[in-house]
C-alpha positions, -999 to +999 in steps of 0.1 A: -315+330-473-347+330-452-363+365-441-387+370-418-404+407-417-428+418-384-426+455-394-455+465-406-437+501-413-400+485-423-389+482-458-369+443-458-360+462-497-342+495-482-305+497-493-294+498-459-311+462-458-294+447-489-263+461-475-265+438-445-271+409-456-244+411-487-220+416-460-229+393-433-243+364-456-266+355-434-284+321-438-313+336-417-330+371-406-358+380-386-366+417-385-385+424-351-415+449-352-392+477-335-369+479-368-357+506-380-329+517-403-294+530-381-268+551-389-249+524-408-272+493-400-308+485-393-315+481-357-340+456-346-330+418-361-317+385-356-294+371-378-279+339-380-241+341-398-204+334-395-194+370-408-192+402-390-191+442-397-178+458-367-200+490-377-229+467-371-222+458-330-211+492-332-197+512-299-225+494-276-212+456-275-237+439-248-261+466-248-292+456-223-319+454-195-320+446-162-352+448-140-350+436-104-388+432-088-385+446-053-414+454-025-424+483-021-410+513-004-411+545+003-388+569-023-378+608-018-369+608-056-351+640-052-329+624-029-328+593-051-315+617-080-286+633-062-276+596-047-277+585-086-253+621-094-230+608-070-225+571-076-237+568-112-225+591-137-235+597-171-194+593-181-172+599-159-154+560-141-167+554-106-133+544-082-140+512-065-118+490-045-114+454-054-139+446-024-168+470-038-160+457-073-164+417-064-195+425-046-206+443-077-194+408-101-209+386-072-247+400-076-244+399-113-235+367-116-263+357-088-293+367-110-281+352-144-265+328-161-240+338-181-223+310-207-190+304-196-192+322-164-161+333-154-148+333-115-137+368-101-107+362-103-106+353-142-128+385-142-102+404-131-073+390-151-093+393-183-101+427-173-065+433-169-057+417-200-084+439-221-075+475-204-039+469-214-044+453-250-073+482-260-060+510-241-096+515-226-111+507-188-138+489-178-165+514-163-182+498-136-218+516-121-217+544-150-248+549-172-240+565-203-261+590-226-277+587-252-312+562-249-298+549-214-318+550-183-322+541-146-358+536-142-384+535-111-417+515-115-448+497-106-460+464-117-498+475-128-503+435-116-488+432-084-480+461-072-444+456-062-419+480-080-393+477-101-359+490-108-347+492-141-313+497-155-306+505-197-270+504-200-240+490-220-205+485-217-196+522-220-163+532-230-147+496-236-176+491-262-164+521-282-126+513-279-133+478-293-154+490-319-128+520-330-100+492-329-120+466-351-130+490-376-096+504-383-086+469-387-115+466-418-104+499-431-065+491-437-074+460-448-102+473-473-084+505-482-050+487-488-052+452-491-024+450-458-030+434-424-014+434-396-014+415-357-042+438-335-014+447-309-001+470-341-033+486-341-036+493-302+000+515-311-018+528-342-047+545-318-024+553-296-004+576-319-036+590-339-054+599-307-023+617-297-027+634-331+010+624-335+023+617-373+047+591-362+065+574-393+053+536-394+084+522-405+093+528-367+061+502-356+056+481-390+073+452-390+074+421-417+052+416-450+030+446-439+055+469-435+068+461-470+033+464-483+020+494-470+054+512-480+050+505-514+019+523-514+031+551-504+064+557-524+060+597-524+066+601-488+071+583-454+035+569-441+025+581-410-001+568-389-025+594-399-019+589-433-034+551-433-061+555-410-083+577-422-120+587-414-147+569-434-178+581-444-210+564-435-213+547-466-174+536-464-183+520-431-213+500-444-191+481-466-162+470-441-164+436-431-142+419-410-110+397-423-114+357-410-086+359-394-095+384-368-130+370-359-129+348-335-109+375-310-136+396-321-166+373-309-144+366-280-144+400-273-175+409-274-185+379-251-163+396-226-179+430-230-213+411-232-205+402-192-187+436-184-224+451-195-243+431-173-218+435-143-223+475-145-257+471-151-257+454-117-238+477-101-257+504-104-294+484-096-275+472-064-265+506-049-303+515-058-319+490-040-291+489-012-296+528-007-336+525-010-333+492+015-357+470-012-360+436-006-353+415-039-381+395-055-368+388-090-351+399-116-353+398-157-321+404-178-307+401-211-288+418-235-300+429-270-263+440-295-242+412-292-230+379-309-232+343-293-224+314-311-236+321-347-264+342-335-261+383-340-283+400-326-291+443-331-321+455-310-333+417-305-332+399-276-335+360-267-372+351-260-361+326-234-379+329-205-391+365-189-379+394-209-389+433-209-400+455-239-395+490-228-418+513-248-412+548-236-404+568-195-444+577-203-456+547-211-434+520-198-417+484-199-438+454-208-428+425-191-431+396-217-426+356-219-430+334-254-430+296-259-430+299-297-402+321-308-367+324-310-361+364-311-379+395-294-380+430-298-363+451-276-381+484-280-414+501-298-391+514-321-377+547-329-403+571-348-376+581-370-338+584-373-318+604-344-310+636-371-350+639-381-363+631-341-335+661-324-361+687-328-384+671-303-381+695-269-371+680-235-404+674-220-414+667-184-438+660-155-432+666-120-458+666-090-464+643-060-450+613-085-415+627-101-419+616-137-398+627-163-384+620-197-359+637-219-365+648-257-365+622-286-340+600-267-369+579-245-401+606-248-433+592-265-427+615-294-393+599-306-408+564-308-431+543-324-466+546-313-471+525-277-503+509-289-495+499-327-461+482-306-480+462-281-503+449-313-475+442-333-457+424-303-492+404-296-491+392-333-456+378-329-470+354-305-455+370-276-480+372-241-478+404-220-478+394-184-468+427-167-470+464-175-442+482-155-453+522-153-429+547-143-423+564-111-390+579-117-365+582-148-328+591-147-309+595-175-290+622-196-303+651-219-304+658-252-287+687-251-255+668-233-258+630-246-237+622-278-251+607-310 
């Protein structure tokens, strides 16, 4: 296996590390200078393997950026904010016709270029196809918590502003995630498989907190199996699928058999991440009346071809670094490398960084930024990043400062 470390601070040794690559095998890593050790994976590489850990990709499959470059106009942010309340939420699903939705799937598809770009129309079916087979809808203009952010800005170059949307594929991520890793568990816990469509009824009955009797929804080989592991009683739903630990979750890699619907799933989400990442930068600059320059976008957790990548993004062309709401997105280009970082890095895992207070700025210029989640004190210091991005061989053409900053609290976002 070949490594690659640009982390001056990041241990390539840490168990979390080794644990990663003796599941996914990989024949090559790169660890970006934002790495930093995740809840059950580091956060920040490139890997090159045929494997996959479902706890890896995580809740947040297609995970990214998007930056339109408008001209500039005049903004009453506190008019801007209530607009956002209204048409993007933090988690509730936005109600659009079929109309608002295509024009939605149109602009996405008009500022990238998405492998195997579907039509609307095969949008829609697979959409169909997904909600039903994962019991989970596809949220179209809604931002999400956590480190997710609509974000206002000037290019210190030009002058022209920017609009910036950090978003993922919201609830479908976590659905496919939850459904993928209870498909490693069984199969790790009890040496049993069993089709996926078993495992949407599965959810369905644990969710419901139900202890239905699986002989009623077994069927075949893995009905006989899982029985005879449970001789002293009936199993029940509940029974098999139980929660992991951390550690558990490390160590659960996907069966063969299951991943190429898996990487063709998260191809799917990949596109249903950029499509709501254009919704919402479309309303913006329709409600602000900005005329559209350019635009930058990529995602940074998802798999394509044998390529995973987990806070790393595709140095192809123009790409953005976001560093902080105080300090802002570097927009960045590369004619010598492969991978990027998509980040300065988090100062610290989420547990030690949740005593950092909200903080905030507000005067002629709204500026604002909430706690650990995007704050300069939750992340890796701005200057040490731009070095260590410099050193990669990476050229900073832009620096995007913020104007304005939407997103959720700590005190409300989930972690």
């Amino acid at each position: 296996m070949e490594l690659h470390n640009f982390a001056p601070d990041f241990d390539p040794t840490h168990p979390q590390v080794q644990q990663l690559v003796h599941n996914l095998q990989p024949t090559h890593i790169t660890f970006l200078p934002d790495a930093h050790l995740g809840p059950t994976a580091p956060v920040g590489f490139a890997a090159r393997t045929t494997r996959v850990c479902p706890s890896v990709i995580g809740g947040d499959a297609g995970c990214g950026f998007l930056m339109l470059e408008v001209k500039p106009v005049r903004v009453d942010f506190q008019a801007l904010q209530e607009f956002l309340e209204r048409v993007v939420p933090f988690q509730e699903t936005p109600v659009h016709t079929v109309t608002v939705v295509q024009e939605f799937f149109e602009f996405a598809m008009s500022i990238t270029q998405c492998p195997n770009t579907p039509t609307f129309s095969e949008f829609t079916t697979r959409r169909k196809r997904f909600e039903y087979q994962f019991r989970s809808s596809i949220q179209l203009s809604s931002l999400g918590s956590g480190n997710h952010f609509v974000e206002i800005g000037r290019s210190s170059t030009s002058g022209m502003m920017a609009v910036t949307v950090h978003s993922g594929s919201r609830n479908a991520g976590q659905a496919v995630y939850q459904q993928f890793q209870q498909v490693c568990q069984v199969f790790a816990l009890h040496g049993v498989k069993c089709q996926t469509a078993l495992f949407t009824k599965l959810l369905d009955e644990i969710h419901a907190g139900n202890q239905v009797h699986l002989p009623i929804l077994l069927q075949g080989p893995f009905k006989r199996a899982v029985s005879a592991r449970f001789r002293g009683g009936t199993p029940t739903a509940l029974s098999l699928l139980r929660t992991t630990t951390i550690e558990e979750e490390q160590q659960l890699v996907l069966p063969d058999e299951y991943v190429p619907l898996y990487r063709e799933t998260v191809e799917f989400l990949t596109i249903v991440a950029h499509v709501n990442r254009a919704a919402i930068a479309l309303q913006i600059r329709n409600y602000l009346g900005m005329e559209l320059l350019s635009s930058i976008t990529g995602p940074h957790n998802f798999i394509r071809g044998d390529i995973l990548r987990k806070g790393s993004q595709a140095a192809d062309g123009k790409f953005i670094v976001a560093l902080n709401c105080r300090d802002g997105i570097l927009v960045c280009q590369s004619s010598t490398i492969e991978s990027a970082p998509h980040g300065s890095g988090r100062a610290g895992k989420k547990t030690e960084l949740k005593h950092i207070p909200d903080e905030g700025e507000a005067g002629d210029v709204v500026r604002f930024w909430r706690g650990y989640n995007e704050g300069p004190g939750g992340y890796k210091d701005s200057t040490a990043a731009i070095q260590a991005i410099k050193a990669m061989g990476i050229d900073i053409v832009d620096r995007v400062m913020p104007l304005f900053s939407y997103k959720r609290g700590n005190e409300s976002a989930s972690h």
